[in-house]
C-alpha positions as CSV (number, residue, x, y, z in Angstrom):
1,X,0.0,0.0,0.0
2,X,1.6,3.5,-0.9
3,X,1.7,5.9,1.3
4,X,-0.8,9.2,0.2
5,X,0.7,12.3,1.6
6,X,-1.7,15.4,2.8
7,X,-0.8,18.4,2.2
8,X,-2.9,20.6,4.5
9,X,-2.7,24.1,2.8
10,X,-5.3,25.4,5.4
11,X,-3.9,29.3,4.8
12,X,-4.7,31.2,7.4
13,X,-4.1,34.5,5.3
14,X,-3.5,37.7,7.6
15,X,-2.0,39.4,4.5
16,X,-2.4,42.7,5.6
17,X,-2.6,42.3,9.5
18,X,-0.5,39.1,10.2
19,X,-1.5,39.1,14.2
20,X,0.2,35.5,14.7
21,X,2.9,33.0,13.8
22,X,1.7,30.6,15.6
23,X,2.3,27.1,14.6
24,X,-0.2,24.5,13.7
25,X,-0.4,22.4,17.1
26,X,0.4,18.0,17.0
27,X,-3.2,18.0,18.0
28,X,-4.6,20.6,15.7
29,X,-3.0,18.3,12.9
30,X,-5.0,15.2,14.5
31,X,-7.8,17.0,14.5
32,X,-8.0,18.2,10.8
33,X,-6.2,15.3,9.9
34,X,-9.3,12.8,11.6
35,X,-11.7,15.1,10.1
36,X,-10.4,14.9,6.4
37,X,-10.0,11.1,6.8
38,X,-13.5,11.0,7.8
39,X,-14.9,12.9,5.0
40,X,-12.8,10.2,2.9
41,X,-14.4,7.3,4.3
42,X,-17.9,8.8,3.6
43,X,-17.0,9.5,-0.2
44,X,-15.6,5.8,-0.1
45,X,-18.3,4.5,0.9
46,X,-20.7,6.9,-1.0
47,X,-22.6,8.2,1.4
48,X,-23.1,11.9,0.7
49,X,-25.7,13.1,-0.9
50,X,-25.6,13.3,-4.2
51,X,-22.4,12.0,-4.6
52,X,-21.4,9.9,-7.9
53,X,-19.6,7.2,-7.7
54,X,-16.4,6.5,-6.1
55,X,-13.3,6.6,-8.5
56,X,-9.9,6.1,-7.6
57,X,-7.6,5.5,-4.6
58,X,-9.4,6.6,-1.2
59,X,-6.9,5.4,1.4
60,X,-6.2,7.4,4.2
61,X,-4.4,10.3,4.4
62,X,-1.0,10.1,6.6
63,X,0.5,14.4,8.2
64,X,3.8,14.9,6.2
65,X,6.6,17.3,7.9
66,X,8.1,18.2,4.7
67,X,5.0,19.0,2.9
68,X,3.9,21.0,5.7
69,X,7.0,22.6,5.1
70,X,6.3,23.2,1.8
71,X,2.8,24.3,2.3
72,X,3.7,26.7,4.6
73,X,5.8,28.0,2.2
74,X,4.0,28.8,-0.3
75,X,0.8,30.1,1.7
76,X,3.5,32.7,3.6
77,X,3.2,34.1,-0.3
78,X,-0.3,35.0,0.8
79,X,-1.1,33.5,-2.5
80,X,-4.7,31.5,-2.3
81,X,-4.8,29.3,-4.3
82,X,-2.6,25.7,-5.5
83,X,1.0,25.5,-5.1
84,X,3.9,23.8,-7.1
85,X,3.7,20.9,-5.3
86,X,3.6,18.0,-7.6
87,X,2.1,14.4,-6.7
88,X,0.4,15.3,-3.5
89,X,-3.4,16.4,-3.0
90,X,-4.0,20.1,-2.2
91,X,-6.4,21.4,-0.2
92,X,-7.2,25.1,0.4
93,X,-9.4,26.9,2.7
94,X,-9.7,30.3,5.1
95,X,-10.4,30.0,8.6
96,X,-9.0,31.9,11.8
97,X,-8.3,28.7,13.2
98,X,-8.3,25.1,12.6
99,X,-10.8,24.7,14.5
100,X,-13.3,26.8,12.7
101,X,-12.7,24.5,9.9
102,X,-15.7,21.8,9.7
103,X,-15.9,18.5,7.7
104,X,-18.1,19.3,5.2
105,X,-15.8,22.5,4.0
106,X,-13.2,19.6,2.7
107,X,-16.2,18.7,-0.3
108,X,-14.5,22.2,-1.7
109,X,-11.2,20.7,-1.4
110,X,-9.7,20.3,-5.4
């Protein structure tokens, strides 16, 4: 089984009033990192509405340091969008916190 990385670009864009550098917490990344894998299972197993079928790999997703890394870099930018990043999933989204950031906002995720 290959392993799927995630890159979590969750940009917390303060372009013009950057009030903290804070850095994304180990349980912060459990927390997004649960609710992303369980958005996954429900496309897996089709059970949003809606929803056509399942195509593809749906394994679930493993926290990378280095793509963090990456991520980060590129959302420091204050770019919003996709990054260079090739062969990993991107997923972007605005929130003041990772916790404001709920499941069903990851069906936006490209």
């Amino acid at each position: 089984m290959c392993e799927i990385k995630l890159t979590a670009y969750v940009l917390l864009l303060t372009c013009s009033i950057q009030l903290s550098r804070a850095k994304t917490t180990q349980e912060q990344k459990t927390k997004f990192l649960d609710m992303h894998n369980e958005l996954r299972e429900k496309i897996r197993k089709c059970t949003l509405s809606g929803q056509p079928p399942v195509r593809g790999n749906y394994e679930l997703m493993t926290w990378d340091e280095a793509v963090e890394a990456q991520a980060q870099k590129w959302s420091d930018n204050c770019i919003f969008g996709h990054g260079e990043l090739k062969g990993v999933g991107q997923n972007a989204a605005v929130a003041g916190s990772v916790e404001q950031i709920q499941s069903e906002a990851l069906l936006l995720a490209s």
